[in-house]
N, C-alpha and C positions, 0 to 999 in steps of 0.2 A: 532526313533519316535519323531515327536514333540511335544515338552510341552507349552500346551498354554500360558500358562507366558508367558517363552520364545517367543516368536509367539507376544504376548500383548508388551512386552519391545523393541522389535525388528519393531516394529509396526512404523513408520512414517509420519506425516501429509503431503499433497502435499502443496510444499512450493515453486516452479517451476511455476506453472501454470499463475500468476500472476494475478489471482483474488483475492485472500485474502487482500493484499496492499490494494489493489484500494478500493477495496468492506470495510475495517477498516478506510480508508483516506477519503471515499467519505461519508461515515455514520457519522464521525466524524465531519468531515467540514462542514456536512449541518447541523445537530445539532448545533455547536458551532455559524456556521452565522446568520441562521436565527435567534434564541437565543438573540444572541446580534442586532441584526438588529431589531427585535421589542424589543426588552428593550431598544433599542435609541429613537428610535421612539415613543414609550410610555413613554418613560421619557422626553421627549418633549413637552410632554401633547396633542396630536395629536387623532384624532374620532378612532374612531374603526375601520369604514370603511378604514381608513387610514394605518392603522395598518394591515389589512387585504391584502390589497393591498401591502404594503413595502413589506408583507411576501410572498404572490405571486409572485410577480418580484424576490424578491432573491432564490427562490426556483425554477424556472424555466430557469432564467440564469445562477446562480450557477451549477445546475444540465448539463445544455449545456456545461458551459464553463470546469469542470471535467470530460466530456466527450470525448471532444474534445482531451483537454492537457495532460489527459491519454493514447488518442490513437498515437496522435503524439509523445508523449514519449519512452512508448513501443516501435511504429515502429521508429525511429530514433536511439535509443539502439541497433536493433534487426539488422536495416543495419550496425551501428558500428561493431558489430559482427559480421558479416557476409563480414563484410569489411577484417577486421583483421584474420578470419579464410581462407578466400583467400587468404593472403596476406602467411600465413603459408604453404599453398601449393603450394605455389607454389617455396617458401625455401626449402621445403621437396622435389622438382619435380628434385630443380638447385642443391642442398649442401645435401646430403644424409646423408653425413658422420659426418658433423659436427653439422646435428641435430641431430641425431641420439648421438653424445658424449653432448651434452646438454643437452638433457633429463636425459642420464647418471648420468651427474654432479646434477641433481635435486636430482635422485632415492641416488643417495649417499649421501648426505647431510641428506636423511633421515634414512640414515644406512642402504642402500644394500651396499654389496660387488660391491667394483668395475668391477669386472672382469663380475660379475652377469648381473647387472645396461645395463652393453653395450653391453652383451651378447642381452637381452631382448630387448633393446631398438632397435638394426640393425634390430632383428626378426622380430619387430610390424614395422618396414619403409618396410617392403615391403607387406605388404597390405596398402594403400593408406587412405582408409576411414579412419579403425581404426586409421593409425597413423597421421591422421589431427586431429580427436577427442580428444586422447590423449593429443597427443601436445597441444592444445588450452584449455584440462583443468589446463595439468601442470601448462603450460607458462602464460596462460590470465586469467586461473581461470575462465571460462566458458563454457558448454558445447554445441554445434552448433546444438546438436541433441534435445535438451533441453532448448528452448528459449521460455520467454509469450508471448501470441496472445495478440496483441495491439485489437481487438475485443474485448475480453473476461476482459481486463482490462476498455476496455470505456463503456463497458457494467453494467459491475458490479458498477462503479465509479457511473455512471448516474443516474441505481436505486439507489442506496444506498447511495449517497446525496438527491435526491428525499424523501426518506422514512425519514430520517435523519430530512431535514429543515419542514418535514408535521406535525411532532411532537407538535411544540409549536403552530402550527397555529393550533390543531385541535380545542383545546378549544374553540375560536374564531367560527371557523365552526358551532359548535355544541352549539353555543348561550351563552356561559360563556364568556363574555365578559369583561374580569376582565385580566389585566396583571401577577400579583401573581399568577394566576391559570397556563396559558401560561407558565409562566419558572417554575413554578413546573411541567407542564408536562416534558418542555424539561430539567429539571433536574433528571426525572426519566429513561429518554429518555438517558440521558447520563450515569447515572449508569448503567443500563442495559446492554448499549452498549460495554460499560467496562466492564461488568463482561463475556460479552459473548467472546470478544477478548481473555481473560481469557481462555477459553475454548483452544484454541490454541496453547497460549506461555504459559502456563502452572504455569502461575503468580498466587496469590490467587483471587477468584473472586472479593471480597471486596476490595482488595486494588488498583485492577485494575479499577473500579467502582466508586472508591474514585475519585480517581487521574482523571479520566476523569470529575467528577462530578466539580471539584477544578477549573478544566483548564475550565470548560465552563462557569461557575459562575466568575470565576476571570474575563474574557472577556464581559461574562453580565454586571456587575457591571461599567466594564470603558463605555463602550457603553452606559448605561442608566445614568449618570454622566453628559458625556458629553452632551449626550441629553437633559436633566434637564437642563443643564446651558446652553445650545443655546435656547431653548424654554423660560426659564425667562429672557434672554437679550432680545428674540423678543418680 
């Protein structure tokens, strides 16, 4: 009988799929650019309109351009793989025997019996699929059956810098035309988003929330600096 505990502890987040990355990387980056892209810009002493607009062009090209280098990433990874798990069969098709003692020497190194190790391992070479799958997580540390969708990673990248850089601009939108307001939204913006990542890697919320709050501010701060001092030089 199962005990839900048991059941709860044994429970696993999908961590494969490769939306969570993109969809944490893409939320994060457009928080933190836009963030600092109108704190430069503001610090510059530059119209509203202005400001409005910096925030639009980085939230529409940012969001393209993590789209894009998302999905080309994913699939370029995913041919690597796919490269190198051919490249395994067909080792397994020409040398049977001495993948099959490979594997072996893997499975013992983690304390099977040797006699065991190569026992099992000739048995799984002669089904083919399995023993490519095998082989490639032993040996590459990857499994061929278990690869992210470059879709699903430029997807999630896209909205979730999207939502990310719309943060600080909404103030602006919504008639508060005040910079201090702006990066306190996208300081809320950024704890939040930290504490939800939280949710995940199983970090404290708060400290996660912190740390993201830190790294967006630290990047504000240079951003609105340097823009203050090119605006009083012009």
């Amino acid at each position: 009988m199962s005990h839900p505990a048991a059941d709860d502890a044994h429970h696993h987040s999908d961590v494969s799929g490769g939306w969570l990355r993109a969809a944490v990387f893409g939320a994060m980056d457009g928080l933190v650019t836009n963030i600092a892209l109108i704190a430069g810009v503001g610090g510059g002493g530059v119209a509203t309109r202005d400001i409005v607009l910096t925030g639009s062009a980085g939230l529409v090209a940012g969001a393209i351009s993590m789209g894009l280098g998302e999905f080309t990433s994913v699939r370029a990874q995913n041919e690597q793989v796919a490269a190198e798990v051919l490249k395994e069969r067909q080792e397994l098709q020409r040398y049977p025997e001495a993948e099959a003692a490979e594997l072996a020497r893997i499975w013992q190194d983690r304390g099977v019996p040797a006699d065991l190790a190569l026992e099992v391992a000739t048995i799984l070479g002669r089904n083919p699929d399995a023993a490519v799958r095998v082989h490639a997580q032993e040996e590459l540390g990857v499994d061929p059956a278990d690869v992210p969708s470059p879709w699903t990673a430029a997807i999630s990248s896209f909205i979730c810098f999207s939502l990310g850089a719309f943060v600080p601009l909404l103030p602006y939108l919504l008639g508060a035309a005040s910079l201090p307001v702006a990066l306190g939204a996208g300081g809320v913006g950024l704890f939040v988003a930290g504490a939800l990542v939280a949710r995940f890697t199983r970090r404290p919320w708060w400290s996660s929330g912190a740390r993201q709050l830190l790294l967006g501010a630290a990047a504000a701060g240079a951003t609105y600096l340097i823009g203050h001092l090119i605006g009083v030089a012009a």
